[in-house]
C-alpha positions in Angstrom: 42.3 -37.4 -10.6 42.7 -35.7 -7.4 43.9 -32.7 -6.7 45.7 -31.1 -4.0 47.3 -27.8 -2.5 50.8 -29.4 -1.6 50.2 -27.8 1.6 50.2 -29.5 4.7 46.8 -27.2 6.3 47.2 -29.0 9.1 50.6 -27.3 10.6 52.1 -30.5 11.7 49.1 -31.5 14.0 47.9 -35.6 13.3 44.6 -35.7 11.7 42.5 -38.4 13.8 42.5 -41.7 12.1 46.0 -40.9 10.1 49.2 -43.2 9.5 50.8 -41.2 12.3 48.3 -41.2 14.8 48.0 -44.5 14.6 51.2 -44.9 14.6 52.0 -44.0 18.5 49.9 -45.7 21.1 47.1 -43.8 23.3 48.5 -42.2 26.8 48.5 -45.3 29.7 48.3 -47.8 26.7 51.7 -49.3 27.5 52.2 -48.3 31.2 53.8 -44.8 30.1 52.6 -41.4 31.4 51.3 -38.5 29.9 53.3 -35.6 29.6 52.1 -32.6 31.1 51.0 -30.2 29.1 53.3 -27.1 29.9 52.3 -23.3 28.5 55.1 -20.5 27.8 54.1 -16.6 28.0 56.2 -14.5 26.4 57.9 -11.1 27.5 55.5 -9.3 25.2 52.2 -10.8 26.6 53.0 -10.2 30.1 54.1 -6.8 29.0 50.7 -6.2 27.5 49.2 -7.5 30.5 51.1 -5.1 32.8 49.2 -2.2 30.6 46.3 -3.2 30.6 46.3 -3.4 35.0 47.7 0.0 34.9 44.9 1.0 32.3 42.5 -0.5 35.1 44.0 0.9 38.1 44.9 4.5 37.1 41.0 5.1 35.3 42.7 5.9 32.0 40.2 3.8 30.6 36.5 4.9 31.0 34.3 2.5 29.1 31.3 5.1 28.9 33.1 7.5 27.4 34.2 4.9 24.9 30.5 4.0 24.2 29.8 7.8 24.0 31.6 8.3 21.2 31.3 4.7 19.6 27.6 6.0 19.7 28.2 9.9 18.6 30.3 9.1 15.8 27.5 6.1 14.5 24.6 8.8 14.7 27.1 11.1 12.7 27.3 13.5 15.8 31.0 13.1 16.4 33.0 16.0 15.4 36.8 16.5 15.4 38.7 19.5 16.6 41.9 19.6 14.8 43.4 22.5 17.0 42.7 20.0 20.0 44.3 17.1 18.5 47.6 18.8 17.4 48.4 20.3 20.7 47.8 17.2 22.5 49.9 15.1 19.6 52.8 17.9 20.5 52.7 17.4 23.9 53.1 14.1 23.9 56.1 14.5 21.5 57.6 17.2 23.8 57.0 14.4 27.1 58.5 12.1 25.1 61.7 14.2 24.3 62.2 15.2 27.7 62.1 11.4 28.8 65.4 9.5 29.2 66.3 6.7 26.8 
């Protein structure tokens, strides 16, 4: 008896050596053409991409400082200062209020 998931695990791509890929002929085989493969980037991935050049360009990023404190908080040596972190989380909220919708 065999048993199976009922779920195709393959989302809709041909397995090599199934009924269906058998099924159509090979690229050239019958004097047709290839299609060409085409790619589609969305709105959101070029958005994200627009970030991350502005994160390069303006040096909001600094990858030592990163390490730094990947490092400090590792060894244990990283310490929080709440005070810091909720005047900076309010003045973000009070740019963000003062920004046009």
């Amino acid at each position: 008896m065999k048993i199976t998931n009922g779920i195709d695990s393959t989302g809709g791509l041909e397995r090599p050596g199934s009924d269906q890929a058998r099924a159509k002929p090979a690229a050239g085989a019958a004097g047709t053409a290839a299609a060409p493969d085409t790619i589609r980037i969305s709105e959101l991935s070029n958005q994200l991409a627009s970030i991350e050049s502005r994160f390069v360009t303006d040096g909001a990023f600094d990858a030592s400082r990163v390490e730094t404190i990947k490092t400090a908080m590792r060894e244990g040596r990283f310490t929080v200062n709440p005070e810091a972190v909720a005047d900076k989380l309010l003045e973000s909220v009070r740019e963000l209020l003062r920004k046009p919708s």
